[in-house]
N, C-alpha and C positions, 0 to 999 in steps of 0.2 A: 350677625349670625342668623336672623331672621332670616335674610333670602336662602343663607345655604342650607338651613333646617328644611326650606317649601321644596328647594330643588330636590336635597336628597328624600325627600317623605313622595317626590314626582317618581323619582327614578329607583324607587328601594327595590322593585319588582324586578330591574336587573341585577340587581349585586350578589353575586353568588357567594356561596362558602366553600371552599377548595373540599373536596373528598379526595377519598385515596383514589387512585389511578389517572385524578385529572394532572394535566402539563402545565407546569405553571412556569412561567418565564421571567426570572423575577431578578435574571444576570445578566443580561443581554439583548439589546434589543433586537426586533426582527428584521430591521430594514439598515440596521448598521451595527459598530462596533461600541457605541454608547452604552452605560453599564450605571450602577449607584454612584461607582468612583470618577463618571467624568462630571465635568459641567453642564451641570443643570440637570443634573442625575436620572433615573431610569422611571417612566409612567408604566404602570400595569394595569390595563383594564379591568375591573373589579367584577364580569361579565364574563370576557374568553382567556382572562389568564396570560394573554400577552404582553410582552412587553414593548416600551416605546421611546426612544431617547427623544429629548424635546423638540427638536426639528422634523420629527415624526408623527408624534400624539395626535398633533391636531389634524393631520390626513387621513388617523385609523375613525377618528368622532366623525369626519364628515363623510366619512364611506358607510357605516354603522349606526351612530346616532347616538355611540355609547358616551354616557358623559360624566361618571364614576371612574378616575384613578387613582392606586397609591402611588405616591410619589416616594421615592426612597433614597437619599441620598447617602454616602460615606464617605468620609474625609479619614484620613490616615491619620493616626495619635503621632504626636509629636515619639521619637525615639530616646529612651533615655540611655546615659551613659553607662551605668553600670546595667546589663542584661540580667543580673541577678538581684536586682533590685528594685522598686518600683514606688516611688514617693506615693501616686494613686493608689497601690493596694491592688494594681494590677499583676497577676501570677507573671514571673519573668517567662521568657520563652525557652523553652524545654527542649534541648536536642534529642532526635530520636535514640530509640533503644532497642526497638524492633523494626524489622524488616516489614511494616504494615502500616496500610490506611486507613484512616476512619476507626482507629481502636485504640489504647491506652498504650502508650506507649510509640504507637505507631508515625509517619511522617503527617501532620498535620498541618493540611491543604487549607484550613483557613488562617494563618499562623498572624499576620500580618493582622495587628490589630486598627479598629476604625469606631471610627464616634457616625454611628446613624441616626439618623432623623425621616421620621414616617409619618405622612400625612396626606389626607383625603384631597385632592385635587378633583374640582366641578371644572366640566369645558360648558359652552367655549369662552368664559366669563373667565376661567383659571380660579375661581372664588376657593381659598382654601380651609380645611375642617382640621383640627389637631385631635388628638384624645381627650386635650381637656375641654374643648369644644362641644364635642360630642355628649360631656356628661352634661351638658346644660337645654339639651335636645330629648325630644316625647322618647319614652321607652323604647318603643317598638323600633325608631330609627336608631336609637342606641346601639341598642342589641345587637340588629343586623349590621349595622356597619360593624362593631367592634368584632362579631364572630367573624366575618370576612376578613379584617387586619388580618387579627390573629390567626383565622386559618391561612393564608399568604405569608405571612412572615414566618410560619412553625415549618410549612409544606416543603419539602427537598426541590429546589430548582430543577429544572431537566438538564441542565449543563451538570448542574452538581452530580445529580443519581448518576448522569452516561459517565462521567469524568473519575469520579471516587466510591466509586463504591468499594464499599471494605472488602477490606483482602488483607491476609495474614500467609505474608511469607514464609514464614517460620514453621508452620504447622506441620510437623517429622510426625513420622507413623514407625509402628515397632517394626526391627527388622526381622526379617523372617530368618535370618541366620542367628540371632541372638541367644533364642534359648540353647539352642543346641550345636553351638559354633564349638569347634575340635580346636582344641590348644597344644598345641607340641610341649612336652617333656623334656627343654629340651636343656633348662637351668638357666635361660636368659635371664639377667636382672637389671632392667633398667633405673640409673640415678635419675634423683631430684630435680637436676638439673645438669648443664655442658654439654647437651645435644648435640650431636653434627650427622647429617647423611653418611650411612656407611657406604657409600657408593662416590662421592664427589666433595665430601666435606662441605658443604652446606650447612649454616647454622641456623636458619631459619625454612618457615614454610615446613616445620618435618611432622610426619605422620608414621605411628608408631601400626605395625600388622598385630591386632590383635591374637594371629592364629599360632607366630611365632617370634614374635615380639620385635622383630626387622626396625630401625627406623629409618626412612628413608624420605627423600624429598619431593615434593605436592605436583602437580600439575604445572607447566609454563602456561603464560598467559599468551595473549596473540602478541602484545608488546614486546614480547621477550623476558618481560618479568616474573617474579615468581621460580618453581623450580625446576628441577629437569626431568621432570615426568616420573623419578627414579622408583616410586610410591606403585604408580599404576604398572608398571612395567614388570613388577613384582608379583602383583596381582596377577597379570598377563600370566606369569612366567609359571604362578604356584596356583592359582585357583580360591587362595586365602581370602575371602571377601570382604572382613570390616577391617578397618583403619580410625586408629583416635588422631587427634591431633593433638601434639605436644605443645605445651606452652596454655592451650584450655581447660586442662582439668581443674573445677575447684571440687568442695563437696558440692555443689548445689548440681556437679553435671559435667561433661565435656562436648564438645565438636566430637561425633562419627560417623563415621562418611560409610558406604557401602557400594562398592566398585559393582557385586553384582547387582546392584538394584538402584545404582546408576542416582542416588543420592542421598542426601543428608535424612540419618535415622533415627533411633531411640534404640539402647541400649538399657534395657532392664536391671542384667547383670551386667553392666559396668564396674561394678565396684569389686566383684569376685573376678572377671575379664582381666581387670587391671591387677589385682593383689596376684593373681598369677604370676607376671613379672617382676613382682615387688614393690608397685607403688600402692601407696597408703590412698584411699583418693581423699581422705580427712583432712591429709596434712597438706596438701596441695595448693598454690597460689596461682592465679593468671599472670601469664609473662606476652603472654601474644594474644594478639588480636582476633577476633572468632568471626568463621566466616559470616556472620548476619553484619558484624559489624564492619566487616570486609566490604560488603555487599552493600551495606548504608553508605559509607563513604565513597562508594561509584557512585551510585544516585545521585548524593548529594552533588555531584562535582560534572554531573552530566551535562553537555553543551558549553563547558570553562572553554576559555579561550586556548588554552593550554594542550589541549588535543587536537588543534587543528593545526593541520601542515607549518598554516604562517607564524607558530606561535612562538618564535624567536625575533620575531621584527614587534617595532612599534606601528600599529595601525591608524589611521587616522579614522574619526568615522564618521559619519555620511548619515546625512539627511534629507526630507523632499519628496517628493513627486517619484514614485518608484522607485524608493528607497527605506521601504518601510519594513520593518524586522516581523518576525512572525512567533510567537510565544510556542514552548515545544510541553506538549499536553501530555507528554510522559512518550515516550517514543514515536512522535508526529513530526520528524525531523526529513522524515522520506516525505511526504505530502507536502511540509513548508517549501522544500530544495523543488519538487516538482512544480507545484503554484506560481511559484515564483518565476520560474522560466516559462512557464506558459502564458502568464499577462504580462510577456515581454511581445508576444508573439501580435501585431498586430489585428489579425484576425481575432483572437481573445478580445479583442480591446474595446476592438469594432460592434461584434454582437454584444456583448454584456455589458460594457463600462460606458460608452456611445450611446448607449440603448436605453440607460439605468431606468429615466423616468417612466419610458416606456412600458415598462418590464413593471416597473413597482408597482406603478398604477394598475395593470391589471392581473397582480398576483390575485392566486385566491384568498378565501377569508383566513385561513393560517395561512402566513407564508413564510413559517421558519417551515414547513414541510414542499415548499414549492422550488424546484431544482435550481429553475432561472434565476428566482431570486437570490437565494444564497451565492449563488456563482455569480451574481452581480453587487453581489454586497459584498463578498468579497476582493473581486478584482477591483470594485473602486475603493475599499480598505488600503488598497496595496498602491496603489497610484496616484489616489487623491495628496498625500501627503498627510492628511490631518491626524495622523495617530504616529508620525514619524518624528517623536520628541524623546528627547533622553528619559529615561525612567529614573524616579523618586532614586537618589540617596539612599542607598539600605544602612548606612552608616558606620557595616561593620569595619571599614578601616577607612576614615577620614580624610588620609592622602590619596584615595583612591575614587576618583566621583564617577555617576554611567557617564560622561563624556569620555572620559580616558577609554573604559570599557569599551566602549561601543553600545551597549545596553542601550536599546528604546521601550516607550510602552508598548511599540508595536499592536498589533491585533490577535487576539486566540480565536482562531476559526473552531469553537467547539458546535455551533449550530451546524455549519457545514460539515465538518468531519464524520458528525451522529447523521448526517441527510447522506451522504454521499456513502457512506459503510453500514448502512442501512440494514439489514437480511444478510450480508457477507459475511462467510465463517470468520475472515482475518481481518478485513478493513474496519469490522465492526466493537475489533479489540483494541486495545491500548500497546499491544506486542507490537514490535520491529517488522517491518516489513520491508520487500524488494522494490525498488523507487521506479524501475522499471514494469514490473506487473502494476503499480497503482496505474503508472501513466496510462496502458492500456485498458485499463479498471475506468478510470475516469474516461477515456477517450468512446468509451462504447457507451458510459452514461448520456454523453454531451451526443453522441449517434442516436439513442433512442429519446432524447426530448430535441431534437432537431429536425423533427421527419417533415420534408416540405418548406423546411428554412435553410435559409442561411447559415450553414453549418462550418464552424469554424476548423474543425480535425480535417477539413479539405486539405488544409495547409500543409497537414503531412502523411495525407493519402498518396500511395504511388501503387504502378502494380510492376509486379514480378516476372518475367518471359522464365520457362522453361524450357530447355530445349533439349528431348532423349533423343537420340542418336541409336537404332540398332547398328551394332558391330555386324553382324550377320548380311544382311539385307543392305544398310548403310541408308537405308527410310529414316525421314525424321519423326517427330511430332512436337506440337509444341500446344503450351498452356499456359494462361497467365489464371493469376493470383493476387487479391488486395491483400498490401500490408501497410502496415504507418512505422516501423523501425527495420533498420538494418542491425545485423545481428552480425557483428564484426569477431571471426575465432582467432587466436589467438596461436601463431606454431611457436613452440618454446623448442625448436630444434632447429629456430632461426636466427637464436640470440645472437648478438655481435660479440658477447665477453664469455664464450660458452669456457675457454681456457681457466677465467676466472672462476665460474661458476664450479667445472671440474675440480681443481684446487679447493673450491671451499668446500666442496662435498665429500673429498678425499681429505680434509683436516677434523669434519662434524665427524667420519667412519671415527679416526683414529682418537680423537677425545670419550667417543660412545664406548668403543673399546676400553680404553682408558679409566672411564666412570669420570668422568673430566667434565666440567661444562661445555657446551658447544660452542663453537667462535660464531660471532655473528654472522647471516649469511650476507650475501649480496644479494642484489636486484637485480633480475634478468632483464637486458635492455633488447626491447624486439623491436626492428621499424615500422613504423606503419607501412611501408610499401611491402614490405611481405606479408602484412592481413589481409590486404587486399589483394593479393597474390593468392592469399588460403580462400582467399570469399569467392574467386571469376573462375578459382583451378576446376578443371572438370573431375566429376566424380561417377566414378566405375559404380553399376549396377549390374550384381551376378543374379543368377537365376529370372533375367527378366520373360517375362512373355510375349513373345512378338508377333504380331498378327498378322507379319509379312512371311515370316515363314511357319508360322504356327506351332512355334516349340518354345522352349528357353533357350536364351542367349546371352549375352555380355549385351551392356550400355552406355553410353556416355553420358550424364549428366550435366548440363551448364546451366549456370542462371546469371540472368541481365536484366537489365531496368528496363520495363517497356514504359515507364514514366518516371520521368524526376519531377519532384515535389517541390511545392515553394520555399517548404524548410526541411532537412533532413535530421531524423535523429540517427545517430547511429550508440549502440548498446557493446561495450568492449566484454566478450565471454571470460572476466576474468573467472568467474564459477565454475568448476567443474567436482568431479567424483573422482576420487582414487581407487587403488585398486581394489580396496575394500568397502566399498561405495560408501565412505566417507565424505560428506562436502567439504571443500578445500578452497580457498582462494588464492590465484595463481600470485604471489607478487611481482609485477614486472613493471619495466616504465615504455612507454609508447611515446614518440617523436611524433602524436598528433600535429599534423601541420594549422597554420590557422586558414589558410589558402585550399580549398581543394578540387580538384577537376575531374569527374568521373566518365568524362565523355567518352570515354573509350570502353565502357562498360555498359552502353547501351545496346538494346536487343536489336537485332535489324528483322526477326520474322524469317517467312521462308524466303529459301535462297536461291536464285535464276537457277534451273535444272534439277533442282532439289526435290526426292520424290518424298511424299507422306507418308507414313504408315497409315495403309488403310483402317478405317475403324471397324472392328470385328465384325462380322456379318453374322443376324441371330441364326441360331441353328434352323435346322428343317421343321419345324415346330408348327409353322400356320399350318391352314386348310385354306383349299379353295375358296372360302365365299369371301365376298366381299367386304366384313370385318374380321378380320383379325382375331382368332377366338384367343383367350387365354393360353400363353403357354403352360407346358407340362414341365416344371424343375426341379431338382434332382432335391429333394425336401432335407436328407441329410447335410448335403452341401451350405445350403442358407443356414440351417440351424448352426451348423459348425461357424458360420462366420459370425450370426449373429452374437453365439456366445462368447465371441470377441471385443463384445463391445460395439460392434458396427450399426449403423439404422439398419433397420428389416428392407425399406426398401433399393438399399445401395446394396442388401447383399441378394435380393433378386435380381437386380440388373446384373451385377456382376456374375453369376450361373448364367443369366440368358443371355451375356451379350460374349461369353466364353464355351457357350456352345454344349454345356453340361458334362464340358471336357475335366471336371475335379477339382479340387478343392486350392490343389496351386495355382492354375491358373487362374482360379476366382480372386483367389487370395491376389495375385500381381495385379489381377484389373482393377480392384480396391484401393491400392498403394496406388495407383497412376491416377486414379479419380476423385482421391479424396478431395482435393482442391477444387473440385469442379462446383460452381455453384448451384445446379442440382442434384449433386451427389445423392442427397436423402430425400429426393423429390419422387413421387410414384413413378412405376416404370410406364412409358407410353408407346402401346406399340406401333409400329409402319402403318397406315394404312386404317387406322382408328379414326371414327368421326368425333371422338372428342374434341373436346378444346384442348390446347395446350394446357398440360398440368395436372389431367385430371385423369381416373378412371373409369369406364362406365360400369364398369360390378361395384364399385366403393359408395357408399351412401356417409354422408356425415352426420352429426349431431346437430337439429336444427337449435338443438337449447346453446349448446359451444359455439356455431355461428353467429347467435346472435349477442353472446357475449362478448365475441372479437371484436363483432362488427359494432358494438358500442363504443369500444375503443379508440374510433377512429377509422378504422380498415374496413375495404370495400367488400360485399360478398365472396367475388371471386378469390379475391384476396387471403378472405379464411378460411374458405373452401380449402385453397391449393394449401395451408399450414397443416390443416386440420391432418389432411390426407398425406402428409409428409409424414405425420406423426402418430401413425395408427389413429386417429382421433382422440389422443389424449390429450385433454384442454392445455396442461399445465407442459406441457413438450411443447405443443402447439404455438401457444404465446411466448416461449422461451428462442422457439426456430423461428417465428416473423420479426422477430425483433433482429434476429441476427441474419437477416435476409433483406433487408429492407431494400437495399439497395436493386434487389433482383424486382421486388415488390412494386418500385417505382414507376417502373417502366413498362407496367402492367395498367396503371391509370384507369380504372374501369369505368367507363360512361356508365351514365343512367341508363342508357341501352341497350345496354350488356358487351356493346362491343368496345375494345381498348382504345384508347386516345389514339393510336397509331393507326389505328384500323377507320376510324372515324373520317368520314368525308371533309377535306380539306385542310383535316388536320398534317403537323409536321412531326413526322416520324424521329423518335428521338433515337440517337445513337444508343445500342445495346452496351449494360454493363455499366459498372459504377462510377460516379462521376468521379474526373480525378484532373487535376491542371498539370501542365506541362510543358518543358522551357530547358533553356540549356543546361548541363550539369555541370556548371561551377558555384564554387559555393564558399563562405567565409565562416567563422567559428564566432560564434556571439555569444555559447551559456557553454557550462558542463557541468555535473553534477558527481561532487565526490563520496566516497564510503572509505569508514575507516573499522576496520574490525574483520575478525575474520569468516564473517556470513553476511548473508544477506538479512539474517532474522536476529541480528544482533548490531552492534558498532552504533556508525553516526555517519550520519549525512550533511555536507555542507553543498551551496553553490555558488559558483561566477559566475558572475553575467557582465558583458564589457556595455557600461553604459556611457554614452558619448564619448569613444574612447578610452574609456577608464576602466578596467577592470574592479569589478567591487564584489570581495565576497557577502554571501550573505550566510551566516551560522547562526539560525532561528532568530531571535533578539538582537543579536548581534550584524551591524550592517558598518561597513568600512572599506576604505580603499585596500588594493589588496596590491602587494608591492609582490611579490615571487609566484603570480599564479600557480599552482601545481598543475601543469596541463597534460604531462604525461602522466601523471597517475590518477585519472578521470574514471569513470563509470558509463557515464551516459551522457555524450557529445549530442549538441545541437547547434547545426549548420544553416544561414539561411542563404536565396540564391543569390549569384552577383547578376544584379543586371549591367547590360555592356553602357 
């Protein structure tokens, strides 16, 4: 103990004591998925508070010098057989009671109990210190190490705070209809009990109207279960607002709901509410289930294997090398489904996983806060194999082991999910999201930390041909556009079993009528060759402005590929609004092929004899001299479009390059331009000796220049943002980032003059890089949703690995016998090479 007392009394001057607001990392390491509970459990530098699994430690000491860790291990208590019981004197484990975390009662996220062990690790000796060690060491090294323990071991992990923080479901507020809610006279008296819907006979789910004592049946669920609206329909129909629910009244309270306040409330007088009808609320017993506890048992059962399509077959499940399950962080099942098909994608594999040492080694000094690293920590989580082992025995049913499950320990990407949903209003919550918006969430991330590399979203960069057609004139014009998905619509006036469908909607009338339950519906079966029939059809533009005959006219709209990508996603529009702008999801099944040929859907450009529509010529505006003075524009006009949302400078171009002919035709030059990659670039007039980009009346902010240009970008570079964006910094840096591509190709020498411009330099082709090759293509992932939004349900995905189709449902990793290919989400194609 003598040397570890001189090392630690050498190095006390590093060991800090955790305060409030520092990040302590004390669940995860930074450079992998190693934690207290694997082997050889978690090091935490006693210095920056990071953590380090042991295959790590000693790479953060030789970068740093830091050589003060605690070491923390956890091993799982044995399970005992009765759960109410505890030979140790340990509290049995407590099923929730409230719909909340982190509070009494609430679901509790440490549940899983573990025997720890903490102690002072010296590098690069490994010499280790315990507590009882310590007490036999000078004071002053005492002290400070033991304040450091203990302030690390008391401190909320950063996984913990981002992951759990307390929330209470439950927390109803009074209704605003309660005091003074109107009760009909009307002699209703509800019994004790023998409930049924007066509308369908229903004997469950019933909710009594407090206004006239109706009782009638709750909501249907998207499953079909549950009841048949017959409750809210009422409401609809009478304007009555609150509703009890039968079956929860005791004295201590009941369930009631408030249709106009659109949820669960507090009812003051309840008990005068209810004796109205003639219940006693005294005498009253629970007979049903209350929605909190309705609501704990979804949670609890969220990601079962039982709500996935395949959950009538026996699964087999799968281990390995890209086979590795992903833990769901409370609705992280869109992010797990998306990851997972992305480090299927070669290009993933290549920059990040290929790269790994590369990358570690020169993360910064945090690098749970460095993009790269995490997106390489965890694509090689996902492929290495090494966390792709059945998960511990939970014990509760004996005949049932995770092998059978499919259960792995898999990896919880919580360090990535808090890096990656960073400042986002929704990525940065624990709510449901669209697996489709993260993709392009994440796809702009891996764009602004790739600028100048090897960027992997090449892989499903493509661009778009437009091609408008004036009716009138019979001029074209045409525009392309970067996108990375195809966005595949849906006609449901294509279905093959429409005779079917007629039939079941004409038996739903006559049961609704009826007060009957509804018969189940069918599923509308569309082909995929008429989506792609709705995606290539031309689309009719009224009121367009044509520059060939300088009026409005009729137009033809097409769009084609002016590049196929190396992989294609394509996105099924099952989403849409009904007539009451309600979000819906359409249910239907699609004959997605695994084979696909799009060749025929390629743009060919202008066409032999084919005239253009000229581009509008500015009005009479100059003067003779030699520059170009400022035009004179119609000030109302820009204002009007501004106030639409538009950049200032897209709605000067569109007044001056429409000839201050008003506010329609500005308004059509805006619609035709927005795609253009200088849309919200300063206007530059004919005949101007600027540079391209720029104005010579605009002056910028030298202090905002030279903020950008620390960033990495060249002067001109933020000159031209700056100036895009009136000079407001924080627009500024928002438009260079999502310019990049135009920025590229701009390369500004030390000079001043552009790469292209430069003696013997090679001029690079204008526009965003993009690869391209034949449009055939094969089906290798697809991503499923079940539930009826996008901000709710479950996310699963396939991916066909060496032939084998294997879903992957978070934790859950298995052969998948009956792929659901037509009822997918979000298809990814990659190319066939010949």
């Amino acid at each position: 103990m003598a040397e570890a007392s001189e090392v630690l009394m050498s190095v006390l001057p590093t060991i800090r004591v955790p305060r409030p607001g520092d990040r302590v990392h004390k669940d995860e390491c930074a450079f992998s998925f190693a934690s207290p509970e694997s082997e050889g459990g978690l090091y935490v530098c006693m210095n920056t508070f990071l953590g380090f699994g042991s295959q790590y430690v000693d790479r953060h000491y030789s970068r740093t010098g830091q050589r003060a860790y605690l070491h923390i291990t956890r091993t799982r208590k044995a399970q005992k057989e009765d759960d109410n019981s505890s030979g140790s004197g340990d509290p049995p484990k407590k099923k929730p009671t409230r719909l909340a975390i982190g509070i009494e009662g609430g679901f509790d996220v440490e549940q899983d109990q573990y025997e720890e062990e903490v102690k002072v690790v010296l590098l690069p000796d490994r010499l280790e210190v315990t507590s009882e060690d310590l007490a036999t060491m000078p004071e002053d090294v005492r002290e400070r190490v033991s304040l450091s323990m203990a302030g690390l071991m008391s401190a909320d992990s950063v996984s913990h705070a981002l992951q759990v923080q307390q929330w209470d479901g439950e927390v109803r507020h009074e209704s605003k209809h309660a005091a003074d809610l109107k009760q009909l006279d009307n002699g209703v008296k509800i019994p004790p009990s023998g409930w049924k819907c007066e509308v369908c006979d229903l004997r469950e789910n019933l909710w009594m109207n407090l206004s006239d004592g109706k009782v009638l049946c709750g909501r249907r669920y998207f499953d079909g279960s549950g009841g048949n609206n017959h409750a809210l329909l009422h409401f609809q129909q009478t304007g009555y607002p609150l509703a009890v629910k039968l079956g929860t009244i005791t004295p201590d309270g009941a369930d009631v709901y408030s249709y106009d306040e659109d949820d669960m409330v507090l009812d003051s007088k309840l008990p005068e509410h209810l004796a109205h009808f003639g219940i006693d609320m005294m005498t009253m017993e629970k007979t049903e289930r209350t929605m909190t506890e309705l609501e704990i048992a979804v949670n609890q059962r969220v990601g079962e294997w039982e709500v996935i399509q395949e959950s009538g077959a026996t699964l087999r499940p799968l281990s390995g090398p890209g086979l590795t399950g992903m833990k769901n962080l409370g609705n992280s099942c869109y992010l797990n489904s998306v990851m997972q098909v992305l480090f299927t994608v070669p290009d993933f594999q290549s920059k990040y996983v290929s790269n790994i040492e590369k990358i570690f080694s020169e993360a910064p000094s945090d690098p749970t806060q460095d993009f790269k690293t995490q997106v390489a920590k965890l694509g090689y989580g996902l492929l290495s194999g090494e966390y792709s082992k059945p998960a511990p025995d939970p014990g509760d049913d004996p005949t049932v082991t995770s092998e059978v499950r499919g259960d792995q320990i898999g990896i919880a990407p919580r360090m990535f999910k808090a890096l990656i949903g960073k400042g986002h209003p929704e990525f940065s919550t624990n709510r449901q999201q669209d697996a489709q918006e993260f993709l392009l969430h994440f796809i702009n991330m891996v764009e602004r930390n790739c600028r100048s590399e090897e960027n992997p979203t090449e892989a499903f960069r493509f661009l778009v041909e437009e091609r408008i057609v004036c009716q009138q004139s019979h001029k074209a014009k045409y525009t392309q556009r970067v996108d990375y998905i195809v966005q595949l619509p849906v006609p449901m006036d294509q279905a093959t079993n429409t005779e079917e469908l007629q039939e079941a909607e004409r038996r739903r009338e006559e049961a609704e009528a009826a007060g009957a339950p509804p018969p189940p519906a069918p599923r509308a079966r569309i082909p995929f060759a008429a989506c792609l029939a709705a995606l290539s059809e031309p689309e009719t533009l009224t009121d367009f402005w044509s520059s060939a005959v300088q009026a409005k006219t009729t137009a033809s709209k097409t769009t084609r590929f002016a590049s196929f990508p190396d992989h294609l996603v394509i996105q099924v529009k099952k989403f849409t609004f009904g007539l009451d702008w309600v979000p819906k999801k359409l249910d239907v099944s699609i004959d997605v092929p695994d084979t696909l040929d799009l060749s025929a859907l390629r743009g060919m450009g202008q066409q032999p004899g084919e005239e253009l529509l000229p581009e509008l010529a500015p009005p009479p505006l100059a003067t003779p001299d030699v520059e170009v003075k400022a035009p004179v524009l119609d000030d109302s006009t820009v204002s009007q479009l501004c106030e639409m949302g538009f950049p200032l400078e897209a709605c000067r171009k569109a007044v001056y390059y429409t000839g201050n002919t008003g506010i329609d035709a500005a308004m059509n030059w805006v619609m035709g331009h927005m795609d253009d990659p200088d849309f919200s670039a300063p206007l530059v007039l004919p005949g101007c000796s600027s540079a391209p980009g720029t104005t010579p009346t605009e002056a910028v902010s030298e202090e905002h220049l030279a903020t950008i240009v620390s960033m990495g970008f060249s002067r001109d570079q933020a000159t031209r943002a700056l100036r895009a964006t009136s000079n407001v910094l924080e627009r500024a840096v928002d438009w260079i980032f999502s310019h990049l591509d135009d920025l590229e190709s701009m390369e500004v020498s030390e000079g001043g003059r552009s790469a292209g411009e430069s003696e013997g330099s090679k001029e690079q082709p204008p526009g965003p890089r993009v690869r391209d090759g034949p449009g055939k293509y094969e089906l290798f992932a697809f991503i499923s949703h079940m539930g009826t939004s996008t901000m709710c349900g479950h996310y699963v995905c396939h991916i066909k690995k060496d032939q084998q189709w294997v879903i992957f449902n978070d934790q859950k990793v298995c052969a998948s016998e009956k792929p659901p290919k037509d009822l997918g989400y979000l298809y990814f194609y990659r190319r066939v090479t010949e």
